[in-house]
matplotlib code that plots the C-alpha trace (Angstrom):
import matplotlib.pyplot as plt

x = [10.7, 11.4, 8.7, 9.5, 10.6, 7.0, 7.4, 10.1, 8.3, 7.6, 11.5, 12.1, 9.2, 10.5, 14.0, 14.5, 17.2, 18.1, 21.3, 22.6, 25.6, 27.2, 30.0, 30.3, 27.1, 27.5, 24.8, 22.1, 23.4, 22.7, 18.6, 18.4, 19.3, 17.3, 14.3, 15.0, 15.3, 12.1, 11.0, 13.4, 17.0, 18.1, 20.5, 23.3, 25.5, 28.4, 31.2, 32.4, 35.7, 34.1, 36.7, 34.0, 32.9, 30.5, 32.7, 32.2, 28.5, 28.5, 29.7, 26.3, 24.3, 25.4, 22.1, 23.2, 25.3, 28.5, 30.9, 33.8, 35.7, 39.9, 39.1, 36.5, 35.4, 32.1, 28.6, 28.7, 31.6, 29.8, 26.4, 28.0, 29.6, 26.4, 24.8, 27.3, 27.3, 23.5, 23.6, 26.3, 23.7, 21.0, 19.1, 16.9, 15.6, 17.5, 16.3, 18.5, 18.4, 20.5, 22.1, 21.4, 18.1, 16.0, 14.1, 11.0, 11.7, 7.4, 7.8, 9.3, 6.1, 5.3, 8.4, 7.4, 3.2, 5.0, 7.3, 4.2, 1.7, 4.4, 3.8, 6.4, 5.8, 6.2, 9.5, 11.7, 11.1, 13.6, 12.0, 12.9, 11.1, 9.4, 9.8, 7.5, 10.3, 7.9, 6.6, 7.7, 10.9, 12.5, 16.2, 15.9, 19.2, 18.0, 15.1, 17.1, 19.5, 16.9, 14.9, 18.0, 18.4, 14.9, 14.8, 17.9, 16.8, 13.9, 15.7, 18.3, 15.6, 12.2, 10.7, 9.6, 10.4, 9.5, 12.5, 15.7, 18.3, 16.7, 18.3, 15.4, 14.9, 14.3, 17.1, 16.5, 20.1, 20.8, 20.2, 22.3, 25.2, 25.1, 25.5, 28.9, 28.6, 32.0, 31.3, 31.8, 30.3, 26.6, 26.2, 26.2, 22.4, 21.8, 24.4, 22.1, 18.9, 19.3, 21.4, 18.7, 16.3, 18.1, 17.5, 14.0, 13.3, 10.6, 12.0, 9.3, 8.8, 6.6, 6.0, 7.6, 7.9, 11.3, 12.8, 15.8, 17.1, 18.7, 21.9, 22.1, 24.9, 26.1, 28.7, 27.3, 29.7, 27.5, 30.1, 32.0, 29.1, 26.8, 29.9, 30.0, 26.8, 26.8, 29.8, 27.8, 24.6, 26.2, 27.9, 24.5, 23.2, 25.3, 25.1, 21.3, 20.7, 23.5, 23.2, 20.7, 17.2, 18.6, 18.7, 15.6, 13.9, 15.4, 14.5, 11.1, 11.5, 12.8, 9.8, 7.0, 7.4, 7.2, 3.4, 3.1, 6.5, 4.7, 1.5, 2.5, 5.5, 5.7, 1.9, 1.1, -2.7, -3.3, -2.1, -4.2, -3.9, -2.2, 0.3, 1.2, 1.3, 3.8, 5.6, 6.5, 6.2, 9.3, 11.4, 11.0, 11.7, 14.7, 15.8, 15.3, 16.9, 21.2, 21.9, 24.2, 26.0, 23.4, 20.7, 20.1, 20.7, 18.2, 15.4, 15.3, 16.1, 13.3, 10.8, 11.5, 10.7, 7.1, 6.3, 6.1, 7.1, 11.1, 10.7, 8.8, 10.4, 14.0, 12.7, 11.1, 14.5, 16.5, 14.9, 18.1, 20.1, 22.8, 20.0, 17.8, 20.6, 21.3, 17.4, 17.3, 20.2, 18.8, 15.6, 16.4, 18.9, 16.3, 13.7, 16.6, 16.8, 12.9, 12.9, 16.0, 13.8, 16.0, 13.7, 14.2, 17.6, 16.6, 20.5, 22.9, 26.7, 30.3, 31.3, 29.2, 31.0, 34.3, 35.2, 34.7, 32.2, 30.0, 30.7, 29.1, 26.3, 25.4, 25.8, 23.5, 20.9, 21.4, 20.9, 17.4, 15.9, 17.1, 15.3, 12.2, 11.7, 11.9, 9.2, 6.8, 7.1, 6.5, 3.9, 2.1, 3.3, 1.6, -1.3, -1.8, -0.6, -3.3, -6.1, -4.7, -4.6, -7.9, -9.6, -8.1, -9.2, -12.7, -13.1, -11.6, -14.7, -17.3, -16.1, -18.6]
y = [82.9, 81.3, 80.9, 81.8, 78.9, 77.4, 78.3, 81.9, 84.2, 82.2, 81.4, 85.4, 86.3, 84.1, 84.6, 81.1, 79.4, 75.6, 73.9, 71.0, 69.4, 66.9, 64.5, 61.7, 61.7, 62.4, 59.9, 61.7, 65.4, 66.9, 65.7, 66.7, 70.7, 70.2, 69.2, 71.8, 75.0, 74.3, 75.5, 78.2, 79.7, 80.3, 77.7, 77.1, 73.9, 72.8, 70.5, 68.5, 67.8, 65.4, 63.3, 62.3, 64.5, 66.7, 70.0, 69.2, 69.4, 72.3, 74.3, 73.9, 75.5, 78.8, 79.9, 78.5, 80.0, 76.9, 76.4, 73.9, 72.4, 71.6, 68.0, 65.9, 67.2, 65.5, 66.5, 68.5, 70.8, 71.0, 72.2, 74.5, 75.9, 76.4, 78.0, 80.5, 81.3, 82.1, 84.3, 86.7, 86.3, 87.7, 84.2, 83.8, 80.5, 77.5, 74.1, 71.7, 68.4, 65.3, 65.3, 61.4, 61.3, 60.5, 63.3, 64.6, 68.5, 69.5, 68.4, 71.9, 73.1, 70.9, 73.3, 76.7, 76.3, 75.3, 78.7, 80.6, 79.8, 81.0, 84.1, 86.8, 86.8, 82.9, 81.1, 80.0, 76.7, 74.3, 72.0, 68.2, 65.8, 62.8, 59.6, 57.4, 54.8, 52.1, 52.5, 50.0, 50.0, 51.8, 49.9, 48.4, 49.7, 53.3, 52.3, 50.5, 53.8, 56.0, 54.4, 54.7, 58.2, 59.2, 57.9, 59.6, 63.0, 62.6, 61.7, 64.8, 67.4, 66.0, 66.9, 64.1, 63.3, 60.4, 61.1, 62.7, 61.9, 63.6, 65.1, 67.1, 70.1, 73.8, 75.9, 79.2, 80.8, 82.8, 81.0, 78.0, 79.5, 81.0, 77.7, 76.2, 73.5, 71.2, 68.0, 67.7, 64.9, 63.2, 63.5, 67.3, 66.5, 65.6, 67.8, 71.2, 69.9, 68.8, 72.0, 74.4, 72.9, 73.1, 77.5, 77.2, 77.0, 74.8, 71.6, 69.7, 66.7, 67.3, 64.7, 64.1, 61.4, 59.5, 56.7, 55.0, 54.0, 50.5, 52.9, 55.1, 56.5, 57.0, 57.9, 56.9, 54.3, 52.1, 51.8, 54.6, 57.0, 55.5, 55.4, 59.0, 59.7, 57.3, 59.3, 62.3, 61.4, 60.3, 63.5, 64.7, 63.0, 63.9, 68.0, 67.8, 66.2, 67.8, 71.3, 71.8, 70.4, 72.0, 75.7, 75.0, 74.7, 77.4, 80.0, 78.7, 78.9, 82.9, 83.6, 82.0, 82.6, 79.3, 79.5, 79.2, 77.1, 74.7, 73.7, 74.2, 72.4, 70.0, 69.3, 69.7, 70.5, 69.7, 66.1, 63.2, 61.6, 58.7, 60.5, 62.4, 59.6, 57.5, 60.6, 60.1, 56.4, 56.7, 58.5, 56.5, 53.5, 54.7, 56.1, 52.3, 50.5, 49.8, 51.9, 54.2, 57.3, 56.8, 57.8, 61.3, 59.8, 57.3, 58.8, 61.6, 58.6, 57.2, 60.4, 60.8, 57.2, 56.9, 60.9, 61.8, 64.7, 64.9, 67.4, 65.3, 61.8, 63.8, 65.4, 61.7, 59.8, 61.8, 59.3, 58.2, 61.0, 60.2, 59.6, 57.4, 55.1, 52.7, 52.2, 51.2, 48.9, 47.3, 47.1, 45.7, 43.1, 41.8, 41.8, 39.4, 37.4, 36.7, 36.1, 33.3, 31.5, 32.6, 34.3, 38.3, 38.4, 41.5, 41.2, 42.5, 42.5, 43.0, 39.7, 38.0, 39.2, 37.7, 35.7, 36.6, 34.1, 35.6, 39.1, 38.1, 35.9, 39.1, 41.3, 39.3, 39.4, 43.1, 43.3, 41.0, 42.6, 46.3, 45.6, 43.9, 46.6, 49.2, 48.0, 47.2, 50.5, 52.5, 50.2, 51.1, 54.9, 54.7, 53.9, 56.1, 59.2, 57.8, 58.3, 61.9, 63.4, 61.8, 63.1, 66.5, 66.8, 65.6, 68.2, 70.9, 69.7, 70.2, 74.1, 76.5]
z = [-25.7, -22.6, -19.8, -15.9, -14.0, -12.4, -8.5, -9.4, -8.0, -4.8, -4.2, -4.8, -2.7, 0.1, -0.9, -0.4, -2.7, -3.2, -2.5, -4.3, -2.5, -5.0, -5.3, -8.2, -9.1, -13.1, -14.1, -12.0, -11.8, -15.1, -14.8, -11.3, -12.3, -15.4, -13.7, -10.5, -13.3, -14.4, -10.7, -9.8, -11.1, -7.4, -7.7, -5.5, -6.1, -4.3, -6.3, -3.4, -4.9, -7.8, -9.8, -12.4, -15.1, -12.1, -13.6, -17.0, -16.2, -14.6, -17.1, -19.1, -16.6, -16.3, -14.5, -11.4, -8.6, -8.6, -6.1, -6.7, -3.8, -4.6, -3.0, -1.0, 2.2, 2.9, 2.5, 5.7, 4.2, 1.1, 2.9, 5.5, 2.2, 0.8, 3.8, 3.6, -0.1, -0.1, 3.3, 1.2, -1.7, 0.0, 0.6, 3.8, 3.6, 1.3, 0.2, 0.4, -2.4, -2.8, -6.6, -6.5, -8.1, -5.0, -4.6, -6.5, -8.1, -7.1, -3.7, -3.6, -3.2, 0.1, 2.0, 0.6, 1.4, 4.9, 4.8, 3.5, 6.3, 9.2, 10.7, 11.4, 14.8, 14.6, 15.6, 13.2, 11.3, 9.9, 7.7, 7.4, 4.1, 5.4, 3.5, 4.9, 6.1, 6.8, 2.4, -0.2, -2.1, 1.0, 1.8, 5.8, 6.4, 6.0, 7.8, 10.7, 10.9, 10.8, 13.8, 15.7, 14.9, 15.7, 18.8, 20.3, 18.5, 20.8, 23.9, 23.6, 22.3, 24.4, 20.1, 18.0, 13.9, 12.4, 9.6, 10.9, 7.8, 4.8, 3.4, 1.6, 3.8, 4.5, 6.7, 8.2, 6.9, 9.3, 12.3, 11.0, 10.3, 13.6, 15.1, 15.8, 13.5, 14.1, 11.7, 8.5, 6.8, 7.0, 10.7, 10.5, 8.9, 13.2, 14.4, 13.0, 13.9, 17.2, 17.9, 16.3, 18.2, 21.5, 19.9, 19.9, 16.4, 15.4, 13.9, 12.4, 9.5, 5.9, 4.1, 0.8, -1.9, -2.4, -5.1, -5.0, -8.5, -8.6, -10.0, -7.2, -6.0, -2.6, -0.8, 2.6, 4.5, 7.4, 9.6, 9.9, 9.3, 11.8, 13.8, 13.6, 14.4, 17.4, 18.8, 18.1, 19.7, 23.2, 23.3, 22.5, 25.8, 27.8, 26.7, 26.9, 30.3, 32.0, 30.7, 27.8, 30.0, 32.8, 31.6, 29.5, 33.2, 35.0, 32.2, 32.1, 36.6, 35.8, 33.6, 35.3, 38.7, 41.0, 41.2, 37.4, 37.0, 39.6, 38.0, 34.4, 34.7, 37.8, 38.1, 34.5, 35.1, 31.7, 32.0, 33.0, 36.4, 35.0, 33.4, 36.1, 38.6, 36.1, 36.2, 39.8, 39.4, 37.0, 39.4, 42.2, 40.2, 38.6, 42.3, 44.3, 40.8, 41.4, 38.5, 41.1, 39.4, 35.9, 38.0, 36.0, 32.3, 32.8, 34.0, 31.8, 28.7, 30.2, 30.7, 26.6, 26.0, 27.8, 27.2, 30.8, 32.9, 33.1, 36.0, 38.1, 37.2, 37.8, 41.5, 42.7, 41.6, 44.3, 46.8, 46.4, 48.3, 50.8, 54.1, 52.7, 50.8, 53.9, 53.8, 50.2, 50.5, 53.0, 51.9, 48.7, 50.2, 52.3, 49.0, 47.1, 50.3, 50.4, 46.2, 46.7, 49.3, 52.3, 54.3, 56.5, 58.1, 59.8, 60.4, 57.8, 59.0, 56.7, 58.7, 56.6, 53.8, 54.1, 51.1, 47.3, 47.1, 49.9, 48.3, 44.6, 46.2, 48.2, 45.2, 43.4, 46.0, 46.4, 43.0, 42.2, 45.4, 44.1, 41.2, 42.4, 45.3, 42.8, 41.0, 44.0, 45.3, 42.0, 41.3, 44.9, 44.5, 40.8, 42.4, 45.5, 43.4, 40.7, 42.7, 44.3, 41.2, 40.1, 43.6, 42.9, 39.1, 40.2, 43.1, 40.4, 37.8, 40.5, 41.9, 40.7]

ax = plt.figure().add_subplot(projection="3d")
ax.plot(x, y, z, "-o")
ax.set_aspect("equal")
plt.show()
């Protein structure tokens, strides 16, 4: 008599499913369903145009859901594929699992406890396995890609994972495969988070256990996949800070009201002084500095990387706007002079520019004064804004 699979009811319950996208991985496939039956029969497996003996398996596990691709499309194709096959089934939620042998069959239980505790009323959650990158026996070129990718999921979403190439996770069906997803291979593993995220649904990390047999196989190419994701990520950038953050704010503006919007967003009351004062110390730093025409993308890069307030750092860089720009030229061109030992020359004519020479030795003054200005003045801002907000919290403490 055969026994239920271990976690059956919970998967039907749920109706979650798991999704194995494979390709070539006949030495590993066969235990990896073996081991995931013994949990739950709501298989789906994608054949990703295999030219090993992947079929040949397949046809011993007639429990499972199978899907076989006429030739290679990329793991992308195989998982959108997937998506789509367990939304017609009647799936909610799916698992997905690499066929390679890496992941552990009872960390299943780690993504459905998750998928238990939320609430209907709850947004939706996309689940991502964390593999403690830093742990033993983990290869530094994952580790090295998957720094890279965390950081720039960060600077595009303002949301933090400490693993964002996984490719142990839980989707939310139907909001996946509502998203335009346009890649096709391992980048679309960035391209749906970032993009679900940017829909409000709560994209988080679990952790999970990983192993990487010395006979592993994987179809993962460094160069032209991180390539690919490179490309991906700067169009990323440039989505987020030019539209994405933007809209973000002015629905938040619409819903608020400007007295709410104000101190929940531009003050932050729930900030420190600090915080808020390297907020504005940010902008104006990034405002003075000669980055001309990259003003926007760096400050908000720059907001993501030290955690403060985009808003504010992104109002106090337009210091920069057309009236004030002959004053921080010239004030930064005088700063380089001082630095280089030349002393003010409170005079500043374009006859003194009159040969390339005297054009790149002014340049290069503009430039070491730009920079040096910048920082004196955010420094001093820091520190008059610091003790503002400190006087204000303080005053705040001591109403009745």
């Amino acid at each position: 008599m055969n026994s239920s699979p271990i976690y059956q009811s919970r998967f039907d319950a749920l109706k979650c499913c798991i999704i194995i996208p494979t390709y070539n991985n006949e030495q590993s496939l066969g235990t990896v369903i073996e081991n995931l039956l013994a949990y739950s029969h709501n298989l789906i497996i994608i054949n990703d145009g295999s030219t090993d003996g992947t079929k040949e398996i397949l046809t011993l596990f007639s429990q499972a859901h199978i899907i076989h691709l006429s030739e290679n499309r990329g793991k992308g194709t195989a998982l959108k594929t997937g998506f789509e096959a367990a939304e017609k089934l009647g799936f909610e939620y799916a698992i997905s699992i690499d066929s390679d042998g890496q992941h552990y069959p009872d960390d299943l239980d780690v993504f459905l406890t998750h998928l238990e505790r939320k609430a209907p009323s709850h947004p939706e959650i996309l689940l991502v396995g964390d593999r403690n990158m830093g742990g033993d026996g983990i290869p530094g070129k994952s580790t090295k890609g998957n720094r890279f990718s965390n950081f720039w999921y960060l600077v595009v979403t303002g949301s933090q994972l400490h693993d964002t190439q996984s490719g142990y996770r839980l989707y939310p069906i139907k909001v996946v495969n509502q998203i335009k997803l346009y890649t096709r291979k391992f980048e679309l593993e960035i391209e749906v988070i970032v993009k679900a995220s940017w829909r409000n649904v709560e994209v988080k990390n679990v952790p999970i256990k990983v192993l990487y047999p010395e006979n592993r196989v994987t179809h993962f190419r460094p160069f032209m996949d991180i390539t690919r994701i490179v490309l991906l990520y700067m169009w990323f950038v440039l989505v987020s800070f030019f539209y994405i953050h933007p809209r973000n704010k002015y629905q938040d503006f619409k819903e608020k009201g400007f007295k709410r919007f104000w101190n929940e967003d531009i003050l932050r009351s729930q900030e420190p002084p600090h915080k808020k004062a390297a907020a504005i110390a940010l902008g104006i730093f990034v405002g003075i500095s000669p980055l001309w025409g990259l003003h926007t993308m760096m400050v908000f890069l720059l907001a993501a990387v030290f955690k403060v307030n985009k808003v504010i750092a992104f109002l106090f860089s337009n210091i920069s706007i057309p009236p004030f720009i002959p004053f921080i030229i010239y004030g930064s061109y005088q700063m380089g002079s001082v630095i280089l030992g030349k002393g003010v020359s409170w005079s500043m004519r374009l006859a003194d520019f009159n040969s390339t020479e005297k054009i790149v030795e002014g340049l290069g003054q503009y430039i070491i004064g730009s920079i040096s200005l910048a920082i004196v003045v955010s420094l001093s801002v820091w520190i008059i804004f610091y003790f503002l907000f400190s006087m204000s919290e303080q005053k705040q403490m001591v109403k009745p």
